[in-house]
N, C-alpha and C positions, 0 to 999 in steps of 0.2 A: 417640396424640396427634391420631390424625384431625377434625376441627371436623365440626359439623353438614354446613355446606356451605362453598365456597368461589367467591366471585365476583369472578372478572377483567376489568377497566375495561381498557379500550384507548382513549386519548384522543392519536390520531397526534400529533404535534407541540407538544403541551401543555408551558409552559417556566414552573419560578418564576419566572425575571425579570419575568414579566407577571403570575403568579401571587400572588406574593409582596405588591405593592401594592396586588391586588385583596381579598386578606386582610384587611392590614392594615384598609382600607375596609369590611371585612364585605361586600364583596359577592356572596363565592362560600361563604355560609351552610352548606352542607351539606358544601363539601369543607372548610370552615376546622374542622367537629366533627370530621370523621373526624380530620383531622390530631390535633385534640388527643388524640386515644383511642389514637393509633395512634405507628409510627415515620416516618420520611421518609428521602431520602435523593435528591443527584443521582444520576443513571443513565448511566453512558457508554454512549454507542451504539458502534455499531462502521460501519468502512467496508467498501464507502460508504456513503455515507448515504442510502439509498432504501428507500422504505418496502416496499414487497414484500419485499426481502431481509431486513429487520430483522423486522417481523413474523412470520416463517416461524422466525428463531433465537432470538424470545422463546420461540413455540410448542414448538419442539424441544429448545432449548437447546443449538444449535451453530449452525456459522457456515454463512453460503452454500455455498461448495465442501461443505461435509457433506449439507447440505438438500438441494440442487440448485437453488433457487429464485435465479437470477441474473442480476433485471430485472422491466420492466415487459412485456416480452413474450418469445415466445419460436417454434419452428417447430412447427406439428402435424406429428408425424411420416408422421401418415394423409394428409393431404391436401395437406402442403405448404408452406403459408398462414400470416402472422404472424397469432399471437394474443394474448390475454392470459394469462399466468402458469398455470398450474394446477394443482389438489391433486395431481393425478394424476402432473405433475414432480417433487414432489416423494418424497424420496428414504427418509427417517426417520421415523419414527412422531413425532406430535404427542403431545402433555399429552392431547388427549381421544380417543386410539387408544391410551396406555399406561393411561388411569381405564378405557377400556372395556372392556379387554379383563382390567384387575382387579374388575370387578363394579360398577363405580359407574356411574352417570346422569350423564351429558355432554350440555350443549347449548353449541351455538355458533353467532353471527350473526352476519355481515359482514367475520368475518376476512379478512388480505386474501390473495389468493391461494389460498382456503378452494373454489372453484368447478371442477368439478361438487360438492356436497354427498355428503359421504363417508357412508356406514351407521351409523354409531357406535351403541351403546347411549346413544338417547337421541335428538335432535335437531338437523338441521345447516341451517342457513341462510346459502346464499352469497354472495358479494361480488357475485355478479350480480343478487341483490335488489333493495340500494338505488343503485349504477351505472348511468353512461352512462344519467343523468334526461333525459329530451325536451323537446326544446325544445315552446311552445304549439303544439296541436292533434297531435302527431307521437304515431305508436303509442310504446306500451310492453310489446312481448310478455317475458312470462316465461319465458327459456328452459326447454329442458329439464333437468332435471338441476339447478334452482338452490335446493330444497327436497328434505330426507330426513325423516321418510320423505312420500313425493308424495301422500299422501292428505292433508297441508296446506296442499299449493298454494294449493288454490282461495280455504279462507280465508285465508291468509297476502297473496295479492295483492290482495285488498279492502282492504287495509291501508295501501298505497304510495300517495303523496302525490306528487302532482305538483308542478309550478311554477308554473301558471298557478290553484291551488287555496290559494295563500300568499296573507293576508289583508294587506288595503294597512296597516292596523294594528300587525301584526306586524313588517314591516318599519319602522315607527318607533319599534319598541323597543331599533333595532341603528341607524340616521338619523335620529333626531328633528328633522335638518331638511331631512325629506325633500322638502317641499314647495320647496325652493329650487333642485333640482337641474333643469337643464335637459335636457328629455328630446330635444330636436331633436340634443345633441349624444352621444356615446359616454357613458356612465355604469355605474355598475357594479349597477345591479340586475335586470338578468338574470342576474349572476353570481351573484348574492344571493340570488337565486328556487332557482338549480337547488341551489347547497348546504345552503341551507332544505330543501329538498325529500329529498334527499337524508338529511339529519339524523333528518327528521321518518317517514320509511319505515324507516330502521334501527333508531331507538328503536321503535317499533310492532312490529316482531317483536322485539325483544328483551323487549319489557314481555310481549309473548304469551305468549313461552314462556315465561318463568318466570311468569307468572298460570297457565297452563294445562298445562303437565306436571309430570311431576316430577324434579329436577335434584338431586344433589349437586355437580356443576360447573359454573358459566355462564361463558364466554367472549363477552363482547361487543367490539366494536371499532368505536369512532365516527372518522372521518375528518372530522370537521367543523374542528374548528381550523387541522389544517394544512390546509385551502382556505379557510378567513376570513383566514389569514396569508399566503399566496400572491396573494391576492388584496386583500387591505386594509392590512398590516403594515407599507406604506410610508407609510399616513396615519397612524399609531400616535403617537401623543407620548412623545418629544419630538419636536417636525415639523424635519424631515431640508431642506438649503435645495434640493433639487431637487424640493419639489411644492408648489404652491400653496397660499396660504394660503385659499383659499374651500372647496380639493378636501379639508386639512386639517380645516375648521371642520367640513363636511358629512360624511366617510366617517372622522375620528376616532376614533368609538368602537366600530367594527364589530368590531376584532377583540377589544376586551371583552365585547361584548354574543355574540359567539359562546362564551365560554369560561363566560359568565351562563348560558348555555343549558343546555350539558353539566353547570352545576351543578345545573338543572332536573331535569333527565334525570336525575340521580343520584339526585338525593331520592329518586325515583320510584322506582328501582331499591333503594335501601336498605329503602327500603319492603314491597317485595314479596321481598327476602332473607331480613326478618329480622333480630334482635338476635345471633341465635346462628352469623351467617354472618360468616369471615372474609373482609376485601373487601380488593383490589388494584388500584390505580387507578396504570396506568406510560404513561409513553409509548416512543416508541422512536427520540426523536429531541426538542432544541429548533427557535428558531426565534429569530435574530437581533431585536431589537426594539429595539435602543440604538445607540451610535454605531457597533458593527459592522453594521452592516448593508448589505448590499453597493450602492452607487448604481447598481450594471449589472449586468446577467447574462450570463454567457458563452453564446456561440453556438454551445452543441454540446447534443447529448442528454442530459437531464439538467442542465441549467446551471442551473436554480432551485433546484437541493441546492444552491449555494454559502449561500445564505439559512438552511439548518440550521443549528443549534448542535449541537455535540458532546455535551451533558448536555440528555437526560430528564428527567422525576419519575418517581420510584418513591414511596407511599403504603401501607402496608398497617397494617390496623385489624382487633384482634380479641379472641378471647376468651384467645388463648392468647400473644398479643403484647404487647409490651413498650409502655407508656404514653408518648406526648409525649417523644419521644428521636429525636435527628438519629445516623443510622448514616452510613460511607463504604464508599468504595470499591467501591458494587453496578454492576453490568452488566449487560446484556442478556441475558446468556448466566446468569446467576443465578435467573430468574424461576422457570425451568421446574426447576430442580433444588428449586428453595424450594417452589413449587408441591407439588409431588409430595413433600416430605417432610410437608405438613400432612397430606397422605392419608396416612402413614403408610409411604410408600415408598420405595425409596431411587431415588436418581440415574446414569445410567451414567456409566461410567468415559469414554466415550467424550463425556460431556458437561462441555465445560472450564468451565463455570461452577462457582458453590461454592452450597452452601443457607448462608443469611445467618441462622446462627445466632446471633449476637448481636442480632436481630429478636425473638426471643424471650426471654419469662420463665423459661423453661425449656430448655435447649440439646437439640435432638432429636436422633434416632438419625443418624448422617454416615456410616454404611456403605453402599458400592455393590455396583451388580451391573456385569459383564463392559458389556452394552449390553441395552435394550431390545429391537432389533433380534431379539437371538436368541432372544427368547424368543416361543412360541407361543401364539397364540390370538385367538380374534376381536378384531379389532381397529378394524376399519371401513374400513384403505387400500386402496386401488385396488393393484390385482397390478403387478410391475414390467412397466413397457412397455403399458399402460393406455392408451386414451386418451380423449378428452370424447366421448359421442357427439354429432354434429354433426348440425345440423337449418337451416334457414331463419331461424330464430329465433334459435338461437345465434348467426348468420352475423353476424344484422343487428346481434343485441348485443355482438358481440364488435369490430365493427368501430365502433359507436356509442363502446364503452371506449377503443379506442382511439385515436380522434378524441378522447376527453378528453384522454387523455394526451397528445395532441398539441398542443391546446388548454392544457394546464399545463406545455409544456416538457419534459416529461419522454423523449418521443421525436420519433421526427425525423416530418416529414409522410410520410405512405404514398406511395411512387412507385408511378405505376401500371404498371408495368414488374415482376410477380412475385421475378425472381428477385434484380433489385436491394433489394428489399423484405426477400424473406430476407437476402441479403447483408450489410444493415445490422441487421439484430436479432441474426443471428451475433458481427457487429465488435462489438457492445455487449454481448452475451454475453461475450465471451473481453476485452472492458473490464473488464467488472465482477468475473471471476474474476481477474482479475491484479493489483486493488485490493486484491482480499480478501489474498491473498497477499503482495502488498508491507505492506501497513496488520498484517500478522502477522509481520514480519522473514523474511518466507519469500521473498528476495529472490529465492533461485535457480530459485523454482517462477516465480515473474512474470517474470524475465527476459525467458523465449524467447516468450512472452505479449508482450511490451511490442515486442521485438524484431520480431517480425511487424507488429501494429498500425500502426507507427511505418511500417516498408516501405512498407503499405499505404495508411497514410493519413498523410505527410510535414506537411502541412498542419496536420494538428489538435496546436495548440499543448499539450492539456493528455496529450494523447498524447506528445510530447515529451518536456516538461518532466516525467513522472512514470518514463519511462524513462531521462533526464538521472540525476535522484536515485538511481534503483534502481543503477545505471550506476556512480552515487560512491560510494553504501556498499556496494558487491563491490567497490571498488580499482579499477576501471577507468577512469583518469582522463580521457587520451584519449581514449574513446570518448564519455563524457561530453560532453567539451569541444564537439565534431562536435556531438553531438544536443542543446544546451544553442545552440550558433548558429543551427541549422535550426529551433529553437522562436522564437528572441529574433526570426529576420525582421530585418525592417525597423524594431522599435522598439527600436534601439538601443541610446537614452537613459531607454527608460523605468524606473520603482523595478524592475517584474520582472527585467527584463533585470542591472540591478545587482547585483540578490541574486542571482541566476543565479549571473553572474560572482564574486560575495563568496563563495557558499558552491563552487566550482571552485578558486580561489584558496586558499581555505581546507583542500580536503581535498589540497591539492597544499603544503602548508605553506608559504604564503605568505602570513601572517598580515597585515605591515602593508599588503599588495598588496589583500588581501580585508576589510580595517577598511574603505580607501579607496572600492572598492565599496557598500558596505553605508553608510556615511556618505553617499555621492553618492543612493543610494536617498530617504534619508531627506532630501537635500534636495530631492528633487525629488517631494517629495509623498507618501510610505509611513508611514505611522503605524502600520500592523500590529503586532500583541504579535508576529510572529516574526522579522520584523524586529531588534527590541531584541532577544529572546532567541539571536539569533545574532550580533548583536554583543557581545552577553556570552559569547559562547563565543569571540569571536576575540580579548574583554580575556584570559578566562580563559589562552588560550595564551601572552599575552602576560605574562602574570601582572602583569597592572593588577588586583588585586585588588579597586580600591575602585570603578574603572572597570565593572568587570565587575557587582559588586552594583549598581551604579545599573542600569545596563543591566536586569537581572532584575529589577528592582524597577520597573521603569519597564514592560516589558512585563508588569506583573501590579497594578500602576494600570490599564491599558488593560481587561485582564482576569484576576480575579483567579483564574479557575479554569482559566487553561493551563498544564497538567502538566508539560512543556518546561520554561516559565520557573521554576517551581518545583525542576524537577531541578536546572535549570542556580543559580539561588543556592545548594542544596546543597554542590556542587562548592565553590562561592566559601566557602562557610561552614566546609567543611573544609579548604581550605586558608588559612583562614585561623584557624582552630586552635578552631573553635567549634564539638565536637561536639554538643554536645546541641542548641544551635541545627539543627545539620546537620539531627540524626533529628524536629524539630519539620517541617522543610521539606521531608522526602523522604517524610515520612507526610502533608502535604497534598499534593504530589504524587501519592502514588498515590493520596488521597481521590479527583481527579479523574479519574485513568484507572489502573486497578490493575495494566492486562497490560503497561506498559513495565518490561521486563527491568533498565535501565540504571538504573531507581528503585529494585529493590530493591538492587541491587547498592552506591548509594552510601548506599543507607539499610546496611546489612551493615556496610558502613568508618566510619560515622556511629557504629554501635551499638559496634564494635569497641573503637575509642579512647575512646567510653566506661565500657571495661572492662565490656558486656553479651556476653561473649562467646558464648553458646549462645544469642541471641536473636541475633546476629549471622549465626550459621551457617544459622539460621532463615530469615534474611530473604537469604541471598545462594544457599540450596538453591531458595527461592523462584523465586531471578534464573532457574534452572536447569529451573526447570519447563514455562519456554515455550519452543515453540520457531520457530527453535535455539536454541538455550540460548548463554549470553555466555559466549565462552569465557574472559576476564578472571575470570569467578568461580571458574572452577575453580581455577586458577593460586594465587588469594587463598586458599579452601578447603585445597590444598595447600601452600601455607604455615603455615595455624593450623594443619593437623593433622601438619606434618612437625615443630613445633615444641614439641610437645606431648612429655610422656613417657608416655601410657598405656595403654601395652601395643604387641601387635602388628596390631591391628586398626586404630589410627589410622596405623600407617604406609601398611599396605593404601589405608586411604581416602586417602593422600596420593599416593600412587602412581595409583590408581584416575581420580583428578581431572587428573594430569599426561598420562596417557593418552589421555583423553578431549579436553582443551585440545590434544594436539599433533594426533590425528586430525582434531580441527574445524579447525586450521587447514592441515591437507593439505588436507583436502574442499573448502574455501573455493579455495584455491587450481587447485583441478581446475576447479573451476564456472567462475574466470575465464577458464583455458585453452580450456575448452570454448566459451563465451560469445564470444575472439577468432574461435574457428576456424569459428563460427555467423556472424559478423560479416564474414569474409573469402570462405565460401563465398557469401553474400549477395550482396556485392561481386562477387565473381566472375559470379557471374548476371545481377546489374540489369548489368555491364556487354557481357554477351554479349546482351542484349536494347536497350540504347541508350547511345547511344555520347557520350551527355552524363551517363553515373552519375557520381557522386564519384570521387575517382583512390582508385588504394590504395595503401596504405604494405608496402614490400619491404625485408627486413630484407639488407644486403649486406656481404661481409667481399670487402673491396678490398687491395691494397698492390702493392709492385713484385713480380717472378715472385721465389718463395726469402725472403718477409721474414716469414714465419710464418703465412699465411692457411691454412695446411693445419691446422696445429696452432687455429688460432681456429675453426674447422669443424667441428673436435674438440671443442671445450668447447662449442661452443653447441650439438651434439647431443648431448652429455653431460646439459648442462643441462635439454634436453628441446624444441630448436627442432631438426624433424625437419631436413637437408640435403636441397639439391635435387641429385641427381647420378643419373647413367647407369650409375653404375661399370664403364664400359670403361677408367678407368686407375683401375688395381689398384698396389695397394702396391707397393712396390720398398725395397731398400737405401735411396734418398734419404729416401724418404718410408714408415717402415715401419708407420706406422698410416693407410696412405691419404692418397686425393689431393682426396676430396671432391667430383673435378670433373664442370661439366653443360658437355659437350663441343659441345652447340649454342647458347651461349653469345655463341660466336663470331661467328653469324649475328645478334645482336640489331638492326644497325642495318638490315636490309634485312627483318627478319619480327619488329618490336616485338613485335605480338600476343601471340607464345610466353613471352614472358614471366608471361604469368595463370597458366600453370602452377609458374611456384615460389612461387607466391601462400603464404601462410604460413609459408615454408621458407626456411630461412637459403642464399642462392643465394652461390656465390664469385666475383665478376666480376674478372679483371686488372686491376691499373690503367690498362691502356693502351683498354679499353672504356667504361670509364666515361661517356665522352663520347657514346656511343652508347645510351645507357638515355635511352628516351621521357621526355620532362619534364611531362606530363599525369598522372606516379605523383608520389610521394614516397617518398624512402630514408632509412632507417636505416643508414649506412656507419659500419663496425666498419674504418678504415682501419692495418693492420698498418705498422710502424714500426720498421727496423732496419738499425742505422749499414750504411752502404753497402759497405765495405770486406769486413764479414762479410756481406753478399748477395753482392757477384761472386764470392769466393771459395766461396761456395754454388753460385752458378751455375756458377762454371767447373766443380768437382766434378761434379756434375749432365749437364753435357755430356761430359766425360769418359767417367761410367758409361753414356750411353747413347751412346756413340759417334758424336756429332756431330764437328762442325767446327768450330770456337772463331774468334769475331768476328778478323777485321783489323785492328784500334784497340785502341789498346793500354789498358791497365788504367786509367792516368792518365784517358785519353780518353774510355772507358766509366764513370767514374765520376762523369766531369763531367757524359756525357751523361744519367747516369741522375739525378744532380740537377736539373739543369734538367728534366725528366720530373717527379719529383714536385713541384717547387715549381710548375709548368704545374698538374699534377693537382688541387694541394688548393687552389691559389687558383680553379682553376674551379668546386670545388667549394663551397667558402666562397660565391661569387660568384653561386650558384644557389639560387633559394629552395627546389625540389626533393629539395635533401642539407642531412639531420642528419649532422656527422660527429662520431667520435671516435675521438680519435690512438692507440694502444696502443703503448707503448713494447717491445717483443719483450724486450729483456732483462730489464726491468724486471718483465715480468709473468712470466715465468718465477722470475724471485727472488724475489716479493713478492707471487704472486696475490693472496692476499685480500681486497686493498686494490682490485685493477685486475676480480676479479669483481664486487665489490657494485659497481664503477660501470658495469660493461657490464651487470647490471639493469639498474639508474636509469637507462642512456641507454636501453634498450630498453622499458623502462615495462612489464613483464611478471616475473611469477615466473620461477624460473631456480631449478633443484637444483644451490647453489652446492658444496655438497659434493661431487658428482659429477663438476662441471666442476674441481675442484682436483685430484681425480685422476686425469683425463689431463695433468696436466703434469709433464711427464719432463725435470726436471734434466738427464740422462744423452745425452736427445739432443737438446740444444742444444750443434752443433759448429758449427764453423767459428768460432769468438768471434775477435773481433779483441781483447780484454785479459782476460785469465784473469779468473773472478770466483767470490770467495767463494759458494757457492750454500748457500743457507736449504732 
């Protein structure tokens, strides 16, 4: 099936919304044929959205954590020093290190990230070619290493365009009223100079080498649109009421006339391909252009990704391609598997993309191999642990790059302080890998990621807030809670801070708590589609059914291509008995993002009830393929096939899937264990280093001496909260499974401090101590609860066997006194903002566990092996009873 040849367009930030009307208009002539000849399709990009990372997972067909490319800079291991991105980081073999090393001619120009120029068979041209343009009169040396092979340097750099070489002409083919603009004030055509320039040195070695060697692959990459967008996309019509209407009238149509350009550029390129070349023209990211478009940009590295859109274009036209047909569901990670099956290749297994056989006239070969990786031969990558050689030249151009990037928001300014310099390309490293990970449901991998970040930098709100979320969907509500206030600050009342609180409120089921939320949002100024589509999720709970469709329907007016709002009417549509509606709305759902698990999943119960059932099981094996995998699918799978009669093989798979569903949710359950005791060892540190950290929460089983704290010390190490104890008092007759106790205890009011150490551990404090725990913590009191008549007569026993001496007051006396003791105790506890308590009834939990363990969860907010905790409790030895009682 291989085509003559194949040529890859990279056009960053290229979006139909702008695209579409410029069609319409005929303006973009040469992309509006290929369309016709050819398929189309949105592109979801993946997060984050930064172009470095995305480009390198076109290339490869996997994500960042696979690649290694994880940002706009990064450390030379050699010298120290922040720099830009490089081939040499990365990790995988590329589309033109898998064609090279199968015999085809590979050229490649300006990819990003593509620097030093790798060996390939064939031709490489770096991102440090047409990069970090000079301002007038300022050098432009050619690093080393920025041309493969170097004997085309020389001509290759007679090539490059500068800024001050843009003709004043030219620029009113993008301002035609250029002559109005006042140059005495700020304007934007300096900005306009350098990415002209820019444009115009990329196309020039790209038209080179394909005029001048010879290629069966070309990979080009223009970065031109996304910096006319970055840069002009605020004057875009429709005019947005935060910019003037003269800055409107004047810088309007820039970022038309830049995507004019690239249609320029194309002709040119089709030209010199050929009729018999199949062509791909994707981008790897949109670009807000309409009422979403954000009026501010956050104050952190990278804040001008807010301005991307989640869908790309994908384009491809050929001889073996399907005619003027709209496809769904393609990704970033799709390119390079599709790529490599035109050559007649297959795809590694290790690359989650799919080849977009339905692109085709002809469905091509879909077998894989193990990975690319293993297999041998020249290839063109640099050996692992590589590194750029560094020169003078590279210094200046590297630090020229990344003064753009600094210039474009994308990182932070350079302290001149080294190692603070490293320090922050590190934090934005282990940012971007923990996105990748969260934006994959690989919660548990971003956690201790998020966890650290957060220590590190308490300040940065989107650090918070992203470990807030991660926080809710592991079950850790509390934690949550913490890290969702130290995000909100100071703005209260703002729509964030609402939806903050709506979706806490929400995974805490407090639905009408978290509508109220999420309503106060939207009055105070939130129009966001995820806004509405999470109040459709709190009708959904509510089962406001009709509520709930409006809501989805409302965020998908705003925009009709978020995958969210589209699952979530799904939902509403099933439960409101309208499958085939349903599987209409879970397949535009995953038109626009294919990898949410929870879409195919209600597409699976969509197809189900409408008696599709093997296209059901299809689409919820689907849900199963990412991961983690939903453990809800399994459960469903294990229902059709326990329900089934045929044969012994489908009970296998029914068993198989129950297996699998209950491991995923022990694992889950460990993660969060682990994740508390990361959380409290924390604690324990930031407060051994400053004496203003957060307090910590101390789990405590309190009650009178004899009213069952032994036995509660029991179950909750049962359950799996270790005890804090010395074990110097050992078992006895009274107590013959142990006494639990930390016999320095005692000391609490005169050395608080010691108490860091039963930091996580279920501690037994008397009730007559209580009063002495630092009020700078907060407690969880498990306070035990047992008629008093059967305590003394416990105590007196108790003193008998150890051969004391039994009080002078008589029984009467001691009964009173021990009343008035615990009514003192629990109203001072009530009376403390310090103490959570809950009361345990001792007899009651002995005859009725079940009931009194699932609530000593829920008050401790933590998993609990409530199985394990029912079997230490021993009917047998609850004596002393003051009324005989039937025991369960």
């Amino acid at each position: 099936m291989a085509p003559h040849r194949v040529l890859l367009v990279g056009w960053d930030a290229a979006d139909w919304k702008v695209l579409k009307p410029m069609l319409d208009r005929h303006e973009m002539p040469v992309f509006g044929t290929l369309v016709e000849r050819g398929v189309i399709s949105d592109m979801a990009t993946l997060e984050p959205v930064l172009s470095p990372m995305l480009w390198n997972s076109i290339a490869t067909g996997k994500r960042a954590d696979q690649h290694g490319i994880l940002g706009f800079t990064e450390v030379d291991r050699t010298s120290g020093k922040v720099r830009p991105v490089a081939s040499t980081s990365r990790r995988t073999k590329a589309l033109w290190n898998i064609l090279s090393q199968n015999g085809f001619r590979v050229n490649v120009a300006g990819w990003f990230a593509s620097h030093p120029a790798e060996p390939i068979c064939g031709a490489c041209v770096s991102d440090a070619f047409a990069r970090a343009v000079p301002s007038r009169g300022q050098s432009w040396p050619m690093p080393s290493g920025t041309v493969y092979p170097a004997s085309l340097a020389p001509v290759l750099d007679q090539l490059r365009v500068r800024p001050e070489e843009i003709d004043r002409e030219i620029f009113r083919l993008f301002i035609p009223r250029l002559a109005e603009i006042d140059r005495s004030k700020p304007n934007g055509l300096d900005m306009l100079a350098k990415i002209l320039a820019e444009c115009f040195t990329t196309h020039a070695a790209v038209t080179w080498l394909m005029e001048n060697t010879e290629w069966d692959f070309m990979a080009a990459y223009y970065i031109g649109i996304d910096h006319f967008s970055h840069g002009f996309m605020n004057f875009h019509p429709p005019r947005v009421d935060w910019v003037e209407e003269k800055d409107f009238e004047i810088y309007g149509d820039v970022v038309n006339g830049g995507y004019r350009l690239m249609d320029l550029f194309l002709g040119r390129l089709l030209q010199l391909a050929g009729p018999e070349t199949t062509v791909i023209v994707i981008s790897d990211h949109g670009f807000h252009s309409d009422h979403l478009r954000p009026r501010g940009i956050p104050d952190v590295p990278a804040g001008p990704a807010t301005q991307h859109r989640r869908l790309g274009i994908f384009c491809m036209a050929g001889d073996t391609v399907r005619t003027d047909e709209l496809i769904y569901g393609v990704g970033l990670l799709d390119v390079a598997p599709t790529v490599l099956s035109l050559f007649g290749l297959p795809a590694g297994e290790d690359m989650p993309g799919r080849v977009l056989a339905e692109a085709f006239e002809k469905i091509p070969d879909l077998a894989r191999i193990s990975s690319w990786d293993a297999v041998m031969g020249e290839d063109g990558m640099a050996a692992p642990g590589t590194e750029p050689v560094t020169s003078h030249e590279s210094d200046v151009a590297n630090l020229a790059l990344i003064e753009q990037f600094v210039a474009l928001g994308y990182v932070d300014p350079q302290t001149p302080v080294p190692e603070q310099a490293v320090a922050n390309c590190l934090r934005e490293t282990k940012w971007n890998l923990a996105r990748v990970y969260a934006s994959t449901f690989r919660y548990a991998e971003a956690l201790p990621l998020l966890e650290d970040l957060h220590a590190e930098s308490p300040a940065r709100p989107d650090f918070a807030l992203t470990l807030a979320d991660t926080q809710l969907r592991m079950g850790l509500l509390d934690e949550a809670k913490a890290t969702a206030a130290c995000a909100i600050g100071e703005n209260g009342e703002s729509p964030i801070a609402h939806i903050v609180r709506g979706r806490i409120a929400f995974e805490q089921r407090r639905y009408v708590e978290s509508m109220g939320h999420l309503l106060k949002a939207e009055k105070s100024g939130s129009r966001s589609p995820e806004l509405w589509t999470r109040l459709g999720s709190v009708y959904l709970k509510l089962r406001r059914w009709d509520d709930a469709r409006r809501a989805f329907e409302t965020a998908l007016s705003s925009d009709p291509h978020d995958p969210f709002a589209h699952q979530g009417l799904t939902h509403v549509l099933l439960r409101l008995n309208q499958p085939e509606e349903a599987v209409e709305s879970a397949l535009a759902s995953a038109a626009c993002r294919y990898d949410l698990p929870l879409t195919h999943f209600l597409l699976g119960l969509a197809l189900l009830r409408s008696d599709r059932r093997d296209r059901a099981i299809q689409a919820l094996q689907t849900s199963l393929s990412f991961r983690p995998p939903l453990r809800i699918s399994h459960r469903v799978l294990a229902s059709i096939y326990g329900k089934t009669a045929e044969g012994q093989r489908h009970w296998d798979d029914a068993r198989r899937h129950l297996r699998a569903e209950s491991e995923a949710r022990k694992g889950l359950e460990q993660i969060r264990a682990e994740a508390r005791n990361r959380a409290i060892a924390r604690d324990i540190d930031s407060r051994a280093r400053s004496p203003a950290a957060p307090a910590l929460t101390f789990t405590v089983v309190s009650g009178l001496p004899r009213s069952g704290t032994s036995l509660m010390m029991q179950i909750l190490t049962a359950g799996g909260i270790p005890p804090m104890t010395d074990g110097v008092r050992t078992a006895d007759r009274n107590n013959p499974e142990g006494y639990f106790e930390w016999e320095a205890i005692g000391k609490i009011g005169a050395q608080p401090e010691m108490l860091l150490e039963g930091a996580g551990k279920a501690i037994k404090v008397v009730s007559i101590l209580l009063p002495s725990l630092p009020l700078c913590h907060r407690y969880k009191v498990i306070f035990m609860d047992r008629p008093l008549p059967e305590v003394l007569s416990s105590q007196e026993k108790m003193i008998q066997h150890r051969g004391g001496i039994a009080p002078a007051a008589s029984a009467e006396e001691l009964e009173r006194l021990l009343q008035v003791h615990r009514e003192q105790t629990l109203r001072g506890l009530w009376s403390a903002s310090a103490f959570d308590v809950l009361i345990v009834d001792y007899p009651s939990l002995v005859r009725a566990p079940d009931e009194w363990l699932h609530r000593i969860q829920a008050f401790l907010g933590c998993y609990l092996n409530v199985e394990a905790m029912r079997k230490v409790i021993r009917p047998d030895l609850y004596r002393n009873r003051s009324i005989p009682q039937q025991m369960g």
